[in-house]
BAFI-3210 file (N, C-alpha, C; in Angstrom, 3 decimals, decimal comma, padded with zeros to 6 digits):
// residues 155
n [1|2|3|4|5|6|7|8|9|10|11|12|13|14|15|16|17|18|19|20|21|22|23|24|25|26|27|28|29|30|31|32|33|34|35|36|37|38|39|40|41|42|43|44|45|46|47|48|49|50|51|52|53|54|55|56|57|58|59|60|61|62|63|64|65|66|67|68|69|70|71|72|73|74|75|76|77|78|79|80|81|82|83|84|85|86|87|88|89|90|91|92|93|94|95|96|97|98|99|100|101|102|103|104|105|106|107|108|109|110|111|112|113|114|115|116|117|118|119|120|121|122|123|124|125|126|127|128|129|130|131|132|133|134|135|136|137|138|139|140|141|142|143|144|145|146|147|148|149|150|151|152|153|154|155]
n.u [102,749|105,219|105,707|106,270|108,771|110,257|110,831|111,629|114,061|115,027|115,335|117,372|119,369|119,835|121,223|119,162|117,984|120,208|123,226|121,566|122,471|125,358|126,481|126,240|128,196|130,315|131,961|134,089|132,951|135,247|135,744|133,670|133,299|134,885|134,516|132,543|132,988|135,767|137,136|137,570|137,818|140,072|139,928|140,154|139,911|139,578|142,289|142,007|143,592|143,197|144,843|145,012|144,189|145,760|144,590|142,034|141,619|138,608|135,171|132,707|129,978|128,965|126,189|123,671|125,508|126,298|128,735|128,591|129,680|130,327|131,104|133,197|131,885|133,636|135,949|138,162|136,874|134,327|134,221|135,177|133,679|130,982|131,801|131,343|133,433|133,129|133,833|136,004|138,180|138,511|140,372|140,427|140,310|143,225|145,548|146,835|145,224|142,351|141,437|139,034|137,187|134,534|131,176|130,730|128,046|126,571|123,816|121,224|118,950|117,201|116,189|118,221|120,158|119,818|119,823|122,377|123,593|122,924|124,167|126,777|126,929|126,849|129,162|131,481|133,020|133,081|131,006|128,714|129,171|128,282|129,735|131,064|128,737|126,699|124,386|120,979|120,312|122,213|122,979|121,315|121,321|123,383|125,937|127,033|128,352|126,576|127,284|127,429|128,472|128,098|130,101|132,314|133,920|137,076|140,461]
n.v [133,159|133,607|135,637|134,734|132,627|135,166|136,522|134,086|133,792|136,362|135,718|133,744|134,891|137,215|135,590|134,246|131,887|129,566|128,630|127,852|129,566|129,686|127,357|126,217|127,981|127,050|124,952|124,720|123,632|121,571|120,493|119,453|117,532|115,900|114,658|113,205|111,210|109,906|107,386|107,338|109,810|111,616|112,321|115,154|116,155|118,796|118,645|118,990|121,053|122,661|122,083|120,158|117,112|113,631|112,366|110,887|107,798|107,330|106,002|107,515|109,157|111,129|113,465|115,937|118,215|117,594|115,192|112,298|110,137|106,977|106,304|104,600|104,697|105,170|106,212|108,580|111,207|110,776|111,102|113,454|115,579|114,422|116,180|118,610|120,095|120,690|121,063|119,698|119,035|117,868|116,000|115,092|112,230|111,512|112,235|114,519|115,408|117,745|120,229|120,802|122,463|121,457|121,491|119,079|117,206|114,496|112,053|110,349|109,655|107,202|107,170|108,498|107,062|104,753|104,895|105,731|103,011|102,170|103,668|102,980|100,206|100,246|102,083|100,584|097,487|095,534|096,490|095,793|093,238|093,028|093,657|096,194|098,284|101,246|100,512|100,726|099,665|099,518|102,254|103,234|101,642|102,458|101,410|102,312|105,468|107,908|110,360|113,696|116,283|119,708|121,521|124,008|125,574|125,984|124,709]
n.w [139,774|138,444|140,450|142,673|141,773|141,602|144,240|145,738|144,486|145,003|147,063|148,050|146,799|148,277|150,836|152,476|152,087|153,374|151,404|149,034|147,076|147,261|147,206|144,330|143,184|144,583|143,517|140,756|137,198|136,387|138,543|139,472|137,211|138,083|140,554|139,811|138,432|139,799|141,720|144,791|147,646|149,435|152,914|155,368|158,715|161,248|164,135|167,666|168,122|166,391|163,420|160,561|160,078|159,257|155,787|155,556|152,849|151,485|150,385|147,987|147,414|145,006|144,546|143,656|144,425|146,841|149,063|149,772|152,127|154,495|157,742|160,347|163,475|165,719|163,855|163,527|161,907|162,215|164,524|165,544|163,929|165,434|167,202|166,579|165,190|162,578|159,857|156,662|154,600|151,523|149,316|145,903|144,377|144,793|147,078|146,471|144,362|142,902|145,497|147,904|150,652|152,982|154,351|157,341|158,366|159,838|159,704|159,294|157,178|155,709|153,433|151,874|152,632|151,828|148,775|148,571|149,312|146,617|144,685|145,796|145,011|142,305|141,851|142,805|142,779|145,073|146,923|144,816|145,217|147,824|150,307|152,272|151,603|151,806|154,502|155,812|158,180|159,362|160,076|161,129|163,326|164,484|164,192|161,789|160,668|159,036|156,339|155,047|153,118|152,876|149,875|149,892|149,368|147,193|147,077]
ca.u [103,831|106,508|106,582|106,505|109,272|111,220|110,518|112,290|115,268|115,678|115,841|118,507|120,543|120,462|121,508|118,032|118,213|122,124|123,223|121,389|123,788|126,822|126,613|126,355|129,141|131,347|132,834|133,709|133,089|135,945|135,772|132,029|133,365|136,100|133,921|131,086|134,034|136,672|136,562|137,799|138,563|140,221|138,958|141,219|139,324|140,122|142,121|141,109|144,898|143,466|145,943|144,567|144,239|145,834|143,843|141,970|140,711|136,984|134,516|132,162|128,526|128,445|124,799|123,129|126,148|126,529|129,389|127,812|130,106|130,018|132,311|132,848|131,843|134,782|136,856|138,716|136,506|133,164|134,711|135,362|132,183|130,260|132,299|131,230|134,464|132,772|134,718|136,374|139,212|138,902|141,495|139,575|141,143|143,965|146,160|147,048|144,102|141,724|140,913|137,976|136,604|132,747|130,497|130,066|126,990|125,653|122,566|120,181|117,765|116,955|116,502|119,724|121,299|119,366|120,054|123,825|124,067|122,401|125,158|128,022|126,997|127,103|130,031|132,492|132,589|132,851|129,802|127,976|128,864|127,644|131,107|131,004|128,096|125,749|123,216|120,215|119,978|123,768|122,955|119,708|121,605|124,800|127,315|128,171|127,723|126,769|128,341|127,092|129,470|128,136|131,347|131,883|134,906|137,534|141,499]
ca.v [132,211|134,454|137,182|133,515|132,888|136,236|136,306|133,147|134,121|137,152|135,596|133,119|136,080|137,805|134,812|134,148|130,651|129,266|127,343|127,819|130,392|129,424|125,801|126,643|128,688|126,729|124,124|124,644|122,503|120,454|119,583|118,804|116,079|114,525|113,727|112,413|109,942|109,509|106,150|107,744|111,092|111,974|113,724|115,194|116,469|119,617|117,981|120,191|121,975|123,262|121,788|119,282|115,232|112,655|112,817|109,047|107,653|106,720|105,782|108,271|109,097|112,817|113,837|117,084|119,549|117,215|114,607|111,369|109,243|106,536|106,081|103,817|105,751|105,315|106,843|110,279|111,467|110,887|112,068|115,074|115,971|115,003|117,415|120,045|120,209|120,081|121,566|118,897|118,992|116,642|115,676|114,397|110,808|111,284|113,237|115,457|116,152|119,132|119,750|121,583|122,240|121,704|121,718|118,392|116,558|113,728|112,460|109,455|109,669|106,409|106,826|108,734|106,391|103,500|105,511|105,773|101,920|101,587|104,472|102,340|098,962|100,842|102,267|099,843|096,164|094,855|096,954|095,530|091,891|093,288|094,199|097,933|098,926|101,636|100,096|101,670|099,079|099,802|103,416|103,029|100,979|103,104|101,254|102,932|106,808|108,670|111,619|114,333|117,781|120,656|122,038|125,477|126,735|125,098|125,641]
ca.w [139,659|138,311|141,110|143,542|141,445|141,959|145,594|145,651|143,630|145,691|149,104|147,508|146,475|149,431|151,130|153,585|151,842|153,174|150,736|147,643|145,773|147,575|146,496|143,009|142,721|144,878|142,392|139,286|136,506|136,051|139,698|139,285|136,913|138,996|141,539|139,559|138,242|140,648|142,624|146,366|148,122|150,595|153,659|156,510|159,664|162,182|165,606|168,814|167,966|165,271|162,362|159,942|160,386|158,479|155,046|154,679|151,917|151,704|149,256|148,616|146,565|144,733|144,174|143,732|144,987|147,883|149,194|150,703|152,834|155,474|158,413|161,422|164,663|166,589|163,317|163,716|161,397|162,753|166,260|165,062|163,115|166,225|168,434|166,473|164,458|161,368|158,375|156,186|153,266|150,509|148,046|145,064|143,348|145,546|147,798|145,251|143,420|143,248|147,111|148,686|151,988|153,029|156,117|157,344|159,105|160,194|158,724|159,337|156,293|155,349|151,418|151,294|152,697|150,608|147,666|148,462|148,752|145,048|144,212|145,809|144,165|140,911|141,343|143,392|142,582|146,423|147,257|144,433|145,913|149,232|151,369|152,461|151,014|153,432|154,693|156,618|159,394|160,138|160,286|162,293|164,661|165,308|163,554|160,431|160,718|157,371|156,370|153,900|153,060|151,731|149,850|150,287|148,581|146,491|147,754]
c.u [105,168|106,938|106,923|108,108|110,672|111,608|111,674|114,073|116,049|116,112|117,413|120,070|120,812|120,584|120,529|117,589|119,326|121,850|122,966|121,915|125,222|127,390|126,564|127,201|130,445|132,134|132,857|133,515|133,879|136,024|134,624|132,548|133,815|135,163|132,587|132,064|135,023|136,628|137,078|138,292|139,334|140,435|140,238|139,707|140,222|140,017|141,768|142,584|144,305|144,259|144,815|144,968|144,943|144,365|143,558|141,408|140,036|136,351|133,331|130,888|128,507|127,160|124,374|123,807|126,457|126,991|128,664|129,392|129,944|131,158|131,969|132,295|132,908|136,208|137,348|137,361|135,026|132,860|134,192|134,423|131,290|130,481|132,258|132,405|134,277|133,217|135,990|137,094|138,910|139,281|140,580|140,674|142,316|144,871|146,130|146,338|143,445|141,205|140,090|137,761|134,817|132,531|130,332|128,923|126,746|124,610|121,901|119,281|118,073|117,058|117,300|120,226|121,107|120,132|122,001|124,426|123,648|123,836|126,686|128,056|127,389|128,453|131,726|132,111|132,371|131,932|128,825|128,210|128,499|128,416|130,791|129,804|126,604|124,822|122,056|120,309|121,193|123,807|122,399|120,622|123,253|126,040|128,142|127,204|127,863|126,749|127,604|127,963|129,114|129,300|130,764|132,813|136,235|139,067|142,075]
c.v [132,928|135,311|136,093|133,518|134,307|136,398|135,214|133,577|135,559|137,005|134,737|134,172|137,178|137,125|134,082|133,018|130,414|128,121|127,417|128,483|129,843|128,340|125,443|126,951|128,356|125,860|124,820|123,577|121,425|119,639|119,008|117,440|115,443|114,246|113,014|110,737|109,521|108,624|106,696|109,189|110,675|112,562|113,643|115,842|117,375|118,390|119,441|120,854|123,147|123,019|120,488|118,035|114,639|112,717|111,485|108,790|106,702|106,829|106,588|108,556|110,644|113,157|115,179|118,290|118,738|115,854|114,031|110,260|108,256|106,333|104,935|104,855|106,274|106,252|108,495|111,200|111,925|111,427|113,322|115,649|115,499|115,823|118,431|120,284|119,840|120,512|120,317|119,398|117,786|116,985|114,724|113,445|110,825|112,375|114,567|116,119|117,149|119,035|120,905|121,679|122,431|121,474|120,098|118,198|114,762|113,470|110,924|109,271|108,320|105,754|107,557|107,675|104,660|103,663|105,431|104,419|101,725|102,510|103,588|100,949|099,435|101,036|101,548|098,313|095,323|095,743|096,181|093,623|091,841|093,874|095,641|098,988|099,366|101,079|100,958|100,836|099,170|101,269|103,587|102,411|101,383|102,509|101,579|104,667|107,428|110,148|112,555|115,847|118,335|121,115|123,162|126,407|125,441|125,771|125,587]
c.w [139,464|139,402|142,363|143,053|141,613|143,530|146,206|145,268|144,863|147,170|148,849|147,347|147,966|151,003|152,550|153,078|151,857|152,093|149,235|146,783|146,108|146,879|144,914|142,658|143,673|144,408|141,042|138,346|136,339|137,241|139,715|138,977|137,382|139,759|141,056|138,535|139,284|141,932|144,266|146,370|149,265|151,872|155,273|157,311|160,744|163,428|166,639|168,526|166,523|163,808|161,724|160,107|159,265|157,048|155,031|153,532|152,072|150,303|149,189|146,863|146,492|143,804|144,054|144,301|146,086|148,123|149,929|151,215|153,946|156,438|159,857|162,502|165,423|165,657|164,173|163,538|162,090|164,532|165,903|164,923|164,306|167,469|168,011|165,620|163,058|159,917|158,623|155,113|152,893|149,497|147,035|144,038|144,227|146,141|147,163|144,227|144,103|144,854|147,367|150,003|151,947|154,539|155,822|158,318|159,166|160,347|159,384|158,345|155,540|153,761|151,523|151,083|151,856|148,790|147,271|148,259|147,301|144,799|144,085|144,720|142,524|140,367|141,658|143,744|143,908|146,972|146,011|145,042|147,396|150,189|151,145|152,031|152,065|153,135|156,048|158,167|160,106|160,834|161,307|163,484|165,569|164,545|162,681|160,693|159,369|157,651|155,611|153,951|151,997|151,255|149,769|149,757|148,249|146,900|146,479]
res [x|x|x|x|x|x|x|x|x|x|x|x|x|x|x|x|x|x|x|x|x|x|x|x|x|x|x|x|x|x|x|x|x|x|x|x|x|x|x|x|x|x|x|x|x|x|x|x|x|x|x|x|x|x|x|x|x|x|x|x|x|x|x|x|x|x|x|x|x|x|x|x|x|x|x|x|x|x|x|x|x|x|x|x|x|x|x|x|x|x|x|x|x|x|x|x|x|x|x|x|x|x|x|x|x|x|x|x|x|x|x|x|x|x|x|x|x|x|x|x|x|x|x|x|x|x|x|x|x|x|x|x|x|x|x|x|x|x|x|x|x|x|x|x|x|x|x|x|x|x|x|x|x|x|x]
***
């Protein structure tokens, strides 16, 4: 178990798991908390010039090291991220707050995205009366595209 254990630890560290050290050590604490409080970010997106998008604000679910959002399809946003243009800035609580960049994706997983509506109802009163709040059969069926951003470094 232990040398399982080490084995483990050492592939992490010499980065043959992406992700698992980076993501650790890419927030720091106080940003941890803003986003496990702060009712919206907001997320700019690379245009094909290269220069950063309009920053919008969206409502958004922070779990385990990782930013959950939903978007329309037709947004900027979800353009972007499926042209491959997937690094994101977000401004945390508002323009002006702490801002990061992460990888995004596009995701389909069912209990995320179940999980993310229990998250929203929780935490935004017109999701808990039903308005805006992801749903899987929206996902499943193309209309709302969900988001998830590993962050990756803090500006």
């Amino acid at each position: 178990m232990l040398s399982a254990f080490l084995i483990l630890l050492m592939l992490c560290l010499a980065g043959l798991i992406p992700g698992m050290v980076q993501m650790a050590a890419a927030l720091d604490g106080d940003t941890m908390a803003q986003l496990q409080t702060a009712k919206e970010i907001h997320v700019s997106t690379k245009r094909k010039s290269g220069e950063w998008g309009s920053a919008a604000p969206v409502w958004f679910w922070y779990a385990d090291g990782v930013i959950y959002l939903t978007a329309s399809p037709s947004s900027y946003k979800a353009r972007r991220i499926l042209d491959g243009r997937d690094t994101v800035r977000i401004a945390i609580g508002g323009q002006d707050g702490p801002t990061l960049t992460g990888k995004a994706e596009i995701f389909t997983d069912a209990a995320i995205v179940e999980r993310m509506g229990e998250a929203y109802s929780n935490k935004y009163w017109l999701a808990w009366l039903g308005f805006a709040r992801p749903r899987v059969s929206r996902v499943e069926s193309g209309k709302t595209v969900a988001i998830k951003v590993t962050p990756d470094a803090q500006e």
